[in-house]
N, C-alpha and C positions, 0 to 999 in steps of 0.2 A: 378566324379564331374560334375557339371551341367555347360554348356554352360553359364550361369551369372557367377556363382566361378570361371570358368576359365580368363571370363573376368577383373572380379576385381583382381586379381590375376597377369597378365598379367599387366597390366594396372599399381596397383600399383608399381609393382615389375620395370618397366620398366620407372615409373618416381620417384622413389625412384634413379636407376642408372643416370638418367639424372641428376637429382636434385643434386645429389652427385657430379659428374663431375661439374656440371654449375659452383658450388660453394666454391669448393674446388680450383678450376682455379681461382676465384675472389683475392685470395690474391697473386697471381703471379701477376695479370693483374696490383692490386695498385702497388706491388714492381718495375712492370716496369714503370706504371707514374709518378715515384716520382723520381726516382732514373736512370729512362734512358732504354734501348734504347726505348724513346714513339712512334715510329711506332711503332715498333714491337708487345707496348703492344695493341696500337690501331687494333690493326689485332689480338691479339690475342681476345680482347673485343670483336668484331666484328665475331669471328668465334664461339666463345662463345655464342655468342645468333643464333647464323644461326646454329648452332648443336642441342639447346634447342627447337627451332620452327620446324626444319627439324621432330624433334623426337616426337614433339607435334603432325603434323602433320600425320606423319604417324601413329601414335594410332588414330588418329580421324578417321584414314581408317577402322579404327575397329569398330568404334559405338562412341555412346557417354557415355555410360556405362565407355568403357575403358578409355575413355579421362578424365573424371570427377576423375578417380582414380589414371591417373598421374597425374594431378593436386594438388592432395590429397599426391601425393609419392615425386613431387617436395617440396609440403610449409612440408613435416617429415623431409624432408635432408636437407630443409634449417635450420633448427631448431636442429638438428642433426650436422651438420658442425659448427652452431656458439656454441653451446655447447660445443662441443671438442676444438674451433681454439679460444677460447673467454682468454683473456688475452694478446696476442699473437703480439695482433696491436705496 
C-alpha cells in the first residue's frame, strides 16, 4: 500500500475509534446530569472532549490527509452510535 492508503486508513480507522468512544460516553454523561452525581458527569464531559482533541491532535501530527479522515471517521461513529442507541433516550 502507498503512503496516501496508509494514511486514509490510519486516519479513518483511528477517528472511527475516537468517534466511537466520544459518543458512546455521551449517554452516561446525560445519565449523570439528570440523575446525579453532576460533578462527576462534569469531569466526565470535560475529559470527553480533552480525549477527542488530544486524539485530533495528534493525527494532525501526521499530515492533514490523516486528520481530514478522522474527521470523516468521527461524523461515521456518530451516525453509527445514534443508529444503534436511537430509541434508548
Amino acid at each position: 500500500m502507498t503512503d496516501l492508503m496508509v494514511s486514509l486508513v490510519i486516519g479513518g480507522f483511528a477517528g472511527l475509534l475516537l468517534g466511537a468512544v466520544h459518543f458512546y460516553s455521551l449517554g452516561r454523561v446525560v445519565d449523570m446530569l439528570v440523575q446525579g452525581p453532576i460533578g462527576l458527569g462534569l469531569l466526565l464531559q470535560l475529559l470527553r472532549f480533552a480525549v477527542l482533541g488530544a486524539g485530533l491532535y495528534g493525527i494532525a501530527q501526521l499530515g492533514a490527509v490523516p486528520l481530514v479522515c478522522a474527521g470523516a471517521g468521527v461524523v461515521l461513529a456518530r451516525s453509527l452510535v445514534l443508529r444503534q442507541t436511537k430509541g434508548r433516550a
